[in-house]
C-alpha positions as CSV (number, residue, x, y, z in Angstrom):
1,X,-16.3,-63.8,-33.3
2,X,-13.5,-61.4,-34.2
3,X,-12.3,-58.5,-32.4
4,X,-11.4,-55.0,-33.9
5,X,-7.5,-54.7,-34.4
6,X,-8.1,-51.3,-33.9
7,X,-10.3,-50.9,-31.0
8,X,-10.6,-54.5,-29.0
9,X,-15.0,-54.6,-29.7
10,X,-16.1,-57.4,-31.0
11,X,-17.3,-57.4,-34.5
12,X,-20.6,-58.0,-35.9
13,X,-20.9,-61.1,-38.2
14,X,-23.2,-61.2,-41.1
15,X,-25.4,-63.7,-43.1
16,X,-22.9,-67.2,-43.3
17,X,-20.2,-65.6,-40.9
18,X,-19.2,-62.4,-43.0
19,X,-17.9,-59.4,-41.0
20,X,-19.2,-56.1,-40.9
21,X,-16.0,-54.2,-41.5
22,X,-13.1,-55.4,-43.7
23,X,-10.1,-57.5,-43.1
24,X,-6.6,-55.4,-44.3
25,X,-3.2,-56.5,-44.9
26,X,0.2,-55.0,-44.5
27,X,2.4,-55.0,-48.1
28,X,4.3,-58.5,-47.9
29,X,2.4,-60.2,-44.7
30,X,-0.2,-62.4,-44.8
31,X,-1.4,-61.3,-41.7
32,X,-4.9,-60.3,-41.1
33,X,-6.3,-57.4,-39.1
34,X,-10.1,-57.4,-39.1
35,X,-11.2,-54.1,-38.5
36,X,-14.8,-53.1,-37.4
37,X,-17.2,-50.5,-39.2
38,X,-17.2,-47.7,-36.3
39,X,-13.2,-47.8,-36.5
40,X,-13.6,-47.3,-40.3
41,X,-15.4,-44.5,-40.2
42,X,-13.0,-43.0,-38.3
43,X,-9.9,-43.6,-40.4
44,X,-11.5,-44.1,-44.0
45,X,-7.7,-44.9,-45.6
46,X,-6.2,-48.0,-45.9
47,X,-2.3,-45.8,-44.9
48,X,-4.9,-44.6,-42.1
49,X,-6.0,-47.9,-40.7
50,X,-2.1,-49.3,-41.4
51,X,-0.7,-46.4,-39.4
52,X,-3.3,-47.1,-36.0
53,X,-2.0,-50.7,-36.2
54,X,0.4,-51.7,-33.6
């Protein structure tokens, strides 16, 4: 299971191991940050989500 990027709760998998919430990347990584649905909610914006990332 993955854990929010965002908030540290784990997040809810989905028929054959699909997350609820959404994976984002930063410009020019290929670095993933899964990101749960409460948390997206919260900051609907991809710059939003981007900016709450450590």
């Amino acid at each position: 299971m993955s854990k929010c990027s965002l908030c540290g709760n784990k997040i809810q998998e989905l028929y054959l191991e699909k997350l609820k919430g959404t994976i984002i990347r930063k410009a020019g990584s290929s670095k993933q940050y899964p990101v749960c649905f409460e948390c997206q909610k919260k900051f609907p914006t991809k710059t939003e989500l981007l900016a709450q990332i450590k």
